[in-house]
C-alpha distance (Angstrom), angle and dihedral (degrees) to the residues before:
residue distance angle dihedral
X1 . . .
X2 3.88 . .
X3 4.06 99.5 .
X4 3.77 120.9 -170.8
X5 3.84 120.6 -135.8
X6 4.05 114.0 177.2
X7 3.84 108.6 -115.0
X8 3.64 92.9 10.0
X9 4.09 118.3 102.7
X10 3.72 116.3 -107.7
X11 3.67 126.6 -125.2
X12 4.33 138.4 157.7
X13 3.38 112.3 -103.8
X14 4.30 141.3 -179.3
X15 3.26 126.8 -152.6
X16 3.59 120.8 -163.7
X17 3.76 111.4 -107.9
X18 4.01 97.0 -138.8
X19 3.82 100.3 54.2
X20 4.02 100.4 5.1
X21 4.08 83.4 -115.9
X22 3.71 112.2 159.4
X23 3.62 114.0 -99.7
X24 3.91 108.7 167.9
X25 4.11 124.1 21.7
X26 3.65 125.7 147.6
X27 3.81 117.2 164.8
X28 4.02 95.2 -168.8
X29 3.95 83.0 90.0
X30 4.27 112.6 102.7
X31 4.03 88.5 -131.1
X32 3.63 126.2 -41.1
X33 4.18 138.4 -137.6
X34 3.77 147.0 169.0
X35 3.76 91.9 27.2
X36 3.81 104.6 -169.0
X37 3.80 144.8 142.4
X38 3.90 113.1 -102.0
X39 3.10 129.4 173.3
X40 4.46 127.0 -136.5
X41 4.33 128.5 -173.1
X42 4.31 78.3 -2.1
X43 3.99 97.3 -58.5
X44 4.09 129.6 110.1
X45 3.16 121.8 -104.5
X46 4.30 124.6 179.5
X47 3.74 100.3 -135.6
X48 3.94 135.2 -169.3
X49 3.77 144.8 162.6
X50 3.44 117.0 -106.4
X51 4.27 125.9 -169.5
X52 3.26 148.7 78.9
X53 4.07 119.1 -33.1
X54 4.16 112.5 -138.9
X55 3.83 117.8 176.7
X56 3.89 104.8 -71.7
X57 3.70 96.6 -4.7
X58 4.04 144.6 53.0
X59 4.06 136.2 -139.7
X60 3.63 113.0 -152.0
X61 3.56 145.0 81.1
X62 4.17 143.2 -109.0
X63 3.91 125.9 -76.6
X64 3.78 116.0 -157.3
X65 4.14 107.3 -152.9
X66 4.00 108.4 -166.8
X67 4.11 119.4 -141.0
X68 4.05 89.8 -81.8
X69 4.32 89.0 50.7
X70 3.71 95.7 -118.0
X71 3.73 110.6 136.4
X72 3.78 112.3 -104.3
X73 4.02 102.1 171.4
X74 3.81 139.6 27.0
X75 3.76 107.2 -168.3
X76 4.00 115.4 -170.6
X77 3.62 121.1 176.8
X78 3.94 111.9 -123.2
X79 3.94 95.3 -179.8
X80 4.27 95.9 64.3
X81 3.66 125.1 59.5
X82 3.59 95.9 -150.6
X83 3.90 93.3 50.4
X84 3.56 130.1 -131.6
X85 4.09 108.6 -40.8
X86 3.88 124.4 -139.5
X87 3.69 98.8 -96.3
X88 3.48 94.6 62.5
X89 3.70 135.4 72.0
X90 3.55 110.5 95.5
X91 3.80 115.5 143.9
X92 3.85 118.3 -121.4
């Protein structure tokens, strides 16, 4: 879950899905979308967009969180000005 609350700073969060406890927060992030579970080379990874928020689009890049949250991978895109927008990190 990565909600957005005007005026408020933006962060990735889990909530635990037996008594909605928080699990996973860390407010350091600039922003943070499309929070999901992916998995790379056959292991889990907790993933999210992380950037800049403009109206209707993003700027940023994908974080790759392995099964103990530490951050394992910052991907950037080189190849598009704009960056990689909010909608978009899926792994292929």
């Amino acid at each position: 879950m990565s909600p957005t609350i005007d005026g408020e700073a933006k962060s990735p969060m889990i909530f635990s899905s037996k008594d909605l406890s928080l699990v996973y927060a860390d407010p350091k992030w600039d922003g943070g979308s499309d929070t999901k579970l992916q998995f790379y080379d056959g292991k889990p990874y907790v993933t999210f967009w992380s950037g800049i928020d403009f109206q209707g689009h993003g700027s940023g890049g994908g974080v790759m969180l392995n099964s103990s949250y530490d951050k394992v991978y910052n991907i950037s895109v080189n190849s598009l000005a704009g960056g990689a927008d909010g909608h978009e990190f899926q792994l292929n």
